[in-house]
Short mmCIF file of the C-alpha atoms (twelve columns), coordinates in Angstrom:
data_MODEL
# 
_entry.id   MODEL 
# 
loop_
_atom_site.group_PDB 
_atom_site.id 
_atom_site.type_symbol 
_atom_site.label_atom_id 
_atom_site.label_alt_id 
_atom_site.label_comp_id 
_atom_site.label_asym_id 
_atom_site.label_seq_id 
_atom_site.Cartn_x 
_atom_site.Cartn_y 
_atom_site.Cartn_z 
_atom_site.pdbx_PDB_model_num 
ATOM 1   C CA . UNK A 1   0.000   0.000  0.000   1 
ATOM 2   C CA . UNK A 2   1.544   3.831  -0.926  1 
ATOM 3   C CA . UNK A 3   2.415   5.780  2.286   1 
ATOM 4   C CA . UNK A 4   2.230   9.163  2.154   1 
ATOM 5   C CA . UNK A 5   2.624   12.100 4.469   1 
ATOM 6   C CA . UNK A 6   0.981   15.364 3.311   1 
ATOM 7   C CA . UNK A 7   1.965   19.176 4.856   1 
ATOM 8   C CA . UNK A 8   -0.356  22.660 4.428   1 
ATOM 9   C CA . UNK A 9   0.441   25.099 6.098   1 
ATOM 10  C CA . UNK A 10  -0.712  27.994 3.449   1 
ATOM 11  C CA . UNK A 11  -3.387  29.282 5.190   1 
ATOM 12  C CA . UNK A 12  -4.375  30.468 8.764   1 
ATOM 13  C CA . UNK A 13  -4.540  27.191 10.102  1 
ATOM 14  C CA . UNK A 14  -1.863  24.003 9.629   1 
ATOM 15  C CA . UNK A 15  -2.821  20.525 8.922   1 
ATOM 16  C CA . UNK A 16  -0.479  17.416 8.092   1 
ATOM 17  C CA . UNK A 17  -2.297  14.194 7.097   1 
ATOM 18  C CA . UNK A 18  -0.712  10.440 6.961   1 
ATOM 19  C CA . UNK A 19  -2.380  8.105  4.124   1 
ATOM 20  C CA . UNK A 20  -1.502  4.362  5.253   1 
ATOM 21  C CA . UNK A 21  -2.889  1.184  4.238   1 
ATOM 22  C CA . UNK A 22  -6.123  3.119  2.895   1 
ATOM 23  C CA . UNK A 23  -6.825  4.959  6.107   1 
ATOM 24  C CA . UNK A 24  -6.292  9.012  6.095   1 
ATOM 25  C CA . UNK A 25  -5.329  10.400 10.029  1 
ATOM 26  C CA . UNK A 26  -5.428  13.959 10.407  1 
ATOM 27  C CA . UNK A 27  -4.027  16.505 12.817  1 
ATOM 28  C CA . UNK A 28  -4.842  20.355 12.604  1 
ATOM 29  C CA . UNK A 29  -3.091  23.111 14.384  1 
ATOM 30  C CA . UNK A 30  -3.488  26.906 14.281  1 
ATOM 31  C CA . UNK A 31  -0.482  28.773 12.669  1 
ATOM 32  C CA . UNK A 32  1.633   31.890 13.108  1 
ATOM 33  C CA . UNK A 33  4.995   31.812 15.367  1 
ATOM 34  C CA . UNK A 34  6.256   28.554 15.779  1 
ATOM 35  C CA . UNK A 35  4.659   26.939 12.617  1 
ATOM 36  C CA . UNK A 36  7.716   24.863 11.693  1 
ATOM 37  C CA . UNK A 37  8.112   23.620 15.330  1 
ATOM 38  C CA . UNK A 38  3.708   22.545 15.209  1 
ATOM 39  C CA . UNK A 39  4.282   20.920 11.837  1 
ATOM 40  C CA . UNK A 40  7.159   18.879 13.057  1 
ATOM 41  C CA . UNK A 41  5.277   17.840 16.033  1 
ATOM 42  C CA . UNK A 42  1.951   17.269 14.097  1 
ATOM 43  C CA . UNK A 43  4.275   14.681 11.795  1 
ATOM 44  C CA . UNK A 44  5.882   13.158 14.628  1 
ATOM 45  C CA . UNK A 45  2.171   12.218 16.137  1 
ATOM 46  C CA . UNK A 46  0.948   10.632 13.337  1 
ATOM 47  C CA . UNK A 47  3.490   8.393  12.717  1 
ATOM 48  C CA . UNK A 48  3.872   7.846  16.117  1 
ATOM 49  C CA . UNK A 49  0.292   6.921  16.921  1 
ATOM 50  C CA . UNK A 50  -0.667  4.858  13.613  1 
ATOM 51  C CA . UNK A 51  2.811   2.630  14.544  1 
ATOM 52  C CA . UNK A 52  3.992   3.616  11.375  1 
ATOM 53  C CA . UNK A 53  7.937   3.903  10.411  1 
ATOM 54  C CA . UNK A 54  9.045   6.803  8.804   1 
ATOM 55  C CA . UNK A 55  11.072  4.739  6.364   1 
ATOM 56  C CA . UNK A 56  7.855   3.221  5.024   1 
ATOM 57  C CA . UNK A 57  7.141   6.527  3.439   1 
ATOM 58  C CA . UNK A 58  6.321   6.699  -0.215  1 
ATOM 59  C CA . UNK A 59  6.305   10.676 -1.241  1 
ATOM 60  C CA . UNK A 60  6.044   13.692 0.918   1 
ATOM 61  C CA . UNK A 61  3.196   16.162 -0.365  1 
ATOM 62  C CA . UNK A 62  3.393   19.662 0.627   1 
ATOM 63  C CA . UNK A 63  0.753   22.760 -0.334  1 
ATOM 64  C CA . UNK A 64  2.498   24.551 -2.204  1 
ATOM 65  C CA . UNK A 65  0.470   28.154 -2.787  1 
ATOM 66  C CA . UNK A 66  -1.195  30.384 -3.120  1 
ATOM 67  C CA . UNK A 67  -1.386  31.562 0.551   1 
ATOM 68  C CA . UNK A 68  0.325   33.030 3.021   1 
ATOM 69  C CA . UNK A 69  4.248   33.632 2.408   1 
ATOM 70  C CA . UNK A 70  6.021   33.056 5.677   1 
ATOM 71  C CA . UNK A 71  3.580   29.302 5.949   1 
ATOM 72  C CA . UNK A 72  4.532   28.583 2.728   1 
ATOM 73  C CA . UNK A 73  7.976   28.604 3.412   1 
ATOM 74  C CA . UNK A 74  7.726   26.731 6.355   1 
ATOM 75  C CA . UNK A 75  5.976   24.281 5.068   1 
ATOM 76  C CA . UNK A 76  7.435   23.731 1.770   1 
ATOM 77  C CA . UNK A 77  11.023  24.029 4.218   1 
ATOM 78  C CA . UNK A 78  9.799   21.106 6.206   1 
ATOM 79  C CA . UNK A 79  8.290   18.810 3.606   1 
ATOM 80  C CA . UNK A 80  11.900  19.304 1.265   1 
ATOM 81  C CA . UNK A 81  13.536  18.570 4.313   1 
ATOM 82  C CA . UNK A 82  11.886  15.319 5.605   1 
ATOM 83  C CA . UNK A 83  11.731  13.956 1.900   1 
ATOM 84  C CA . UNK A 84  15.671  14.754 1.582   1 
ATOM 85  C CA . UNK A 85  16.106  12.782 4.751   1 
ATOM 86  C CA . UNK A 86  14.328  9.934  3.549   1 
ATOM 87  C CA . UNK A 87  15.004  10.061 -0.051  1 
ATOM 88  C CA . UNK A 88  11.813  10.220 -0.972  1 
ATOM 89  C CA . UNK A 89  10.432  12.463 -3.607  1 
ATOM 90  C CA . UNK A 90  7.919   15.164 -2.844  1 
ATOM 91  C CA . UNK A 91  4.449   15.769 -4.635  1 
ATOM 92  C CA . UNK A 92  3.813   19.633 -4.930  1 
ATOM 93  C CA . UNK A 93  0.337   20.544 -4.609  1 
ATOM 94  C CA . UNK A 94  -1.929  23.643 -5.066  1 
ATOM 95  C CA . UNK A 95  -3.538  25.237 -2.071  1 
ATOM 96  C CA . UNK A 96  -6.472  25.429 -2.911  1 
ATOM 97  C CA . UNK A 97  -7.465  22.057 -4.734  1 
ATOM 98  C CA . UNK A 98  -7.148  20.028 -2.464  1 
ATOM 99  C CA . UNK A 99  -9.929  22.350 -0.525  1 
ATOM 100 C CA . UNK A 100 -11.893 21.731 -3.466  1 
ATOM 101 C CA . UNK A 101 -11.977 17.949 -3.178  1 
ATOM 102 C CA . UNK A 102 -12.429 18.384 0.509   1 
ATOM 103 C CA . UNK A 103 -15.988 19.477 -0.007  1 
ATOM 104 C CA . UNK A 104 -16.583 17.451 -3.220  1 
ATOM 105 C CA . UNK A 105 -16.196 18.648 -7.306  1 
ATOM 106 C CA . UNK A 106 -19.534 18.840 -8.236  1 
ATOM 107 C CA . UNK A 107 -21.887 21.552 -9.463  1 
ATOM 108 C CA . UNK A 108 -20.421 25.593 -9.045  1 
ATOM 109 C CA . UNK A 109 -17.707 25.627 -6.412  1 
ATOM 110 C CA . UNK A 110 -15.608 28.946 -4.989  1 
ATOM 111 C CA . UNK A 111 -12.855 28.309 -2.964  1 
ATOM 112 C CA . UNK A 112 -11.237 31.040 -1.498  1 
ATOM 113 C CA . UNK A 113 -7.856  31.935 1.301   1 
ATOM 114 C CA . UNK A 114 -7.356  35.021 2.706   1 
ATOM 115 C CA . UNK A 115 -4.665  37.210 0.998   1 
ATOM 116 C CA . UNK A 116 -4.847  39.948 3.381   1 
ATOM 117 C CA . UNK A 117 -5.646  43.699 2.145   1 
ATOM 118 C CA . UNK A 118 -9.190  42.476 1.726   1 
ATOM 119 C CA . UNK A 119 -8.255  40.160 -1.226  1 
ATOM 120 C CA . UNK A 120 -8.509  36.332 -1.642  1 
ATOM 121 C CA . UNK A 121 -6.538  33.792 -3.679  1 
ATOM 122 C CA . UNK A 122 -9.532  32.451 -5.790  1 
ATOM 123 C CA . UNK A 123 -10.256 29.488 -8.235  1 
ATOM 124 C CA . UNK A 124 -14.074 28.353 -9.136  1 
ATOM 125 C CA . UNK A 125 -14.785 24.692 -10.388 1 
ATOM 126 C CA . UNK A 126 -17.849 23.675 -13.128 1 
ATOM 127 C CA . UNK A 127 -18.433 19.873 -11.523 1 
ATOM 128 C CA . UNK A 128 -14.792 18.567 -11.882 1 
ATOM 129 C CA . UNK A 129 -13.640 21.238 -14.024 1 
ATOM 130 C CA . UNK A 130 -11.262 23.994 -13.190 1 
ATOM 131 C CA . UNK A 131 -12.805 27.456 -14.845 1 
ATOM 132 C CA . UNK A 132 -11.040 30.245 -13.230 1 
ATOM 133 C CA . UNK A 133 -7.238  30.737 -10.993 1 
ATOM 134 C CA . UNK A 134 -5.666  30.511 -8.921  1 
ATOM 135 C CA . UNK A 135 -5.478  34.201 -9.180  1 
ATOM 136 C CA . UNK A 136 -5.528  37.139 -6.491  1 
ATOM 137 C CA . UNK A 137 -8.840  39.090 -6.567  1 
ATOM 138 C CA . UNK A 138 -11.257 40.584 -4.412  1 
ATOM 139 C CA . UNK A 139 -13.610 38.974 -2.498  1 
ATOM 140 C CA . UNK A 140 -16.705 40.543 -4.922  1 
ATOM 141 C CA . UNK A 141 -14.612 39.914 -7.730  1 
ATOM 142 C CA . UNK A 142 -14.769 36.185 -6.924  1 
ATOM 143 C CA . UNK A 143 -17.953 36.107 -5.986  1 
ATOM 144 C CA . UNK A 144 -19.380 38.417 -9.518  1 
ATOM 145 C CA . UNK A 145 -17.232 34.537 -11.142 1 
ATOM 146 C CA . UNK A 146 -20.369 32.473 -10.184 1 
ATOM 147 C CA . UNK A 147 -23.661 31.551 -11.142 1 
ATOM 148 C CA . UNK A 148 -26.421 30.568 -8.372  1 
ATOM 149 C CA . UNK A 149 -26.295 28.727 -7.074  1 
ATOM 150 C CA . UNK A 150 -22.948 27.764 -5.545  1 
ATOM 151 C CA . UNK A 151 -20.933 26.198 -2.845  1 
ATOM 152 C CA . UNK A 152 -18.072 27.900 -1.064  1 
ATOM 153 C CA . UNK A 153 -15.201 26.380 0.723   1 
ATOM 154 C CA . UNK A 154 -11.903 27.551 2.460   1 
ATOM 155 C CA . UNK A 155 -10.251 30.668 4.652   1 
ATOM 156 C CA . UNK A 156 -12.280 33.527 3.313   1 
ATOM 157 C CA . UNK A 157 -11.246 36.902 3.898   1 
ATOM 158 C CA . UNK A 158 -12.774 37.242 7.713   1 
ATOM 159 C CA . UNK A 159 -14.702 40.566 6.032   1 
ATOM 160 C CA . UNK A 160 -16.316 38.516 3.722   1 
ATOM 161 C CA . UNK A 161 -16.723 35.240 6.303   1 
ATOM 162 C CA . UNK A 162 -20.431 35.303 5.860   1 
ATOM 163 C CA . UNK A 163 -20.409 34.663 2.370   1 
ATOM 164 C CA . UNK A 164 -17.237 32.705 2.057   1 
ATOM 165 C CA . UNK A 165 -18.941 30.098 4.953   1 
ATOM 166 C CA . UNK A 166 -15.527 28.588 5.342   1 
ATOM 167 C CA . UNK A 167 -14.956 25.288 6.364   1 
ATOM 168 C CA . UNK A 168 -13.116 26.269 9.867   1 
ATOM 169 C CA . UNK A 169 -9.983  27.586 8.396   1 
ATOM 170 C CA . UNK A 170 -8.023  24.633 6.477   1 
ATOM 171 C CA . UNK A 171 -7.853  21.172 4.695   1 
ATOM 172 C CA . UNK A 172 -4.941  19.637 4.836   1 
ATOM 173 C CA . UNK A 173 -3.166  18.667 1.360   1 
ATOM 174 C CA . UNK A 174 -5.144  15.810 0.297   1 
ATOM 175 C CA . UNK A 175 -3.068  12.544 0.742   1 
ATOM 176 C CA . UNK A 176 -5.103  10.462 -0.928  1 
ATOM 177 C CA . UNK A 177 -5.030  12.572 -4.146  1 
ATOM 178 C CA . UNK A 178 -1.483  13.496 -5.514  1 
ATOM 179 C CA . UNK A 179 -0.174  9.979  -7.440  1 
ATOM 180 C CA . UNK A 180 3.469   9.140  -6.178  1 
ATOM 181 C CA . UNK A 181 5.086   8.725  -9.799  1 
ATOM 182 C CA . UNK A 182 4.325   12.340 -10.112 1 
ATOM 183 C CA . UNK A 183 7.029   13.381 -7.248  1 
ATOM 184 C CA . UNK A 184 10.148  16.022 -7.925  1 
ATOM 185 C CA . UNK A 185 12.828  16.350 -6.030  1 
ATOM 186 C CA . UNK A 186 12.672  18.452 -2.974  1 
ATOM 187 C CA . UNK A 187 15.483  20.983 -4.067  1 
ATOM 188 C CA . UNK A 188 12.857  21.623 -7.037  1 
ATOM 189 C CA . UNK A 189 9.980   22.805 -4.882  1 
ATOM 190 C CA . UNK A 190 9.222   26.390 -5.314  1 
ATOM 191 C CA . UNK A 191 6.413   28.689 -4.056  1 
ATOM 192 C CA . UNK A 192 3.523   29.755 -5.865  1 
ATOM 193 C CA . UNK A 193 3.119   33.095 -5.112  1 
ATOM 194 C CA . UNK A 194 0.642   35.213 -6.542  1 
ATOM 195 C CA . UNK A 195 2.144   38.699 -6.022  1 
ATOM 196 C CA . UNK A 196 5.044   39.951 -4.037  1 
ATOM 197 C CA . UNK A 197 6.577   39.751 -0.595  1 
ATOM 198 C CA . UNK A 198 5.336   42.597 1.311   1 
ATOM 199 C CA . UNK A 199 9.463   42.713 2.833   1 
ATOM 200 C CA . UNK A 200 11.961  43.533 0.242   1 
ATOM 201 C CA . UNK A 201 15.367  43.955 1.137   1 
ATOM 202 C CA . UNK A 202 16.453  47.472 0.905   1 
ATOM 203 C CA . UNK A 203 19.323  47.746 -1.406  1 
ATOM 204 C CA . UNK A 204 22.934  48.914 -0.203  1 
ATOM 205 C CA . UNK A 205 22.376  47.912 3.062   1 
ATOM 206 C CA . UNK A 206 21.348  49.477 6.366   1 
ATOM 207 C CA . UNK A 207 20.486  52.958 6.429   1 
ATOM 208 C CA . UNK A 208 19.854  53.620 3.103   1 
# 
């Protein structure tokens, strides 16, 4: 049976699930300081609890955007980093699909994460096809995409929570989805950011 350990940590919330023998065990955390320290310990349960080896590992699976920068880092850090250890390869996998299979491709679906400054990181599904994104847009932007009516899912914008009706913040990368033949090598994972860092180094050092 494939083995495979799957890392999100792209939006407010941080999930890492462990597919094994068929079975899917999940553990959730919230984010922000510390993240790479939860997501380590979140990995370390699962195996620990399900009696599984960490050699027995197949592919890693990591979100790997849109979301939020620093958690995409961090997770995208940690998933290179336990796949280089194991030398296994690592499946890279969009934010916000797996979200969408969460809650189920079928009819009009909007899933949405919070990009700060009152945007989202958007992508809308007809049944199991993808029709629009991942792209950064407002929240009525997204919303003006879709025909009633529709289902929502994922980390809204919280100004827009009440039509977003997220699904409590995050779905971890879904293990059972990404096939293991279609791994990279970790020192190939990069990012999919949407628009730029926020921080930029200044240029010519301090002071200037």
């Amino acid at each position: 049976m494939t083995t495979v350990i799957a890392l999100d940590s792209a939006g407010p919330r941080i999930g890492v699930a462990l597919l094994h023998d068929g079975a899917v065990a999940v553990r959730l955390a919230d984010g922000g300081r510390g993240t790479e320290r939860q997501l380590v310990g979140l990995v370390a349960e699962l195996f620990d609890e399900a009696g599984v080896a960490r050699s027995a590992v197949d592919a890693v699976a990591v979100s790997i955007g849109p979301g939020a920068f620093t958690g995409l880092r961090v997770g995208i850090a940690t998933a290179g980093g336990l796949a280089q250890a194991l030398a296994r390869p690592v499946v890279p996998i969009g934010s916000l699909e797996p979200r969408a299979l969460h809650v189920g491709l079928a009819g009009e679906l909007l899933v949405m994460l919070d990009a700060r400054k009152q945007r989202v990181y958007a992508a809308a599904w007809h049944d199991t096809e993808l029709v629009r994104g991942a792209v950064d847009v407002s929240p009525t932007e997204a919303i003006a995409w879709m025909s009633a009516p529709f289902r929502a899912a994922g980390a809204g914008a919280v100004v827009y929570e009440e039509a977003v009706r997220a699904a409590n913040g995050v779905v971890v990368a879904d293990a059972t989805h990404p096939g293991v033949g279609s791994g990279i090598s970790p020192t190939e994972l990069v990012p999919r950011y949407l628009r730029a860092p926020d921080a930029v180094a200044r240029r010519g050092g301090a002071g200037r």
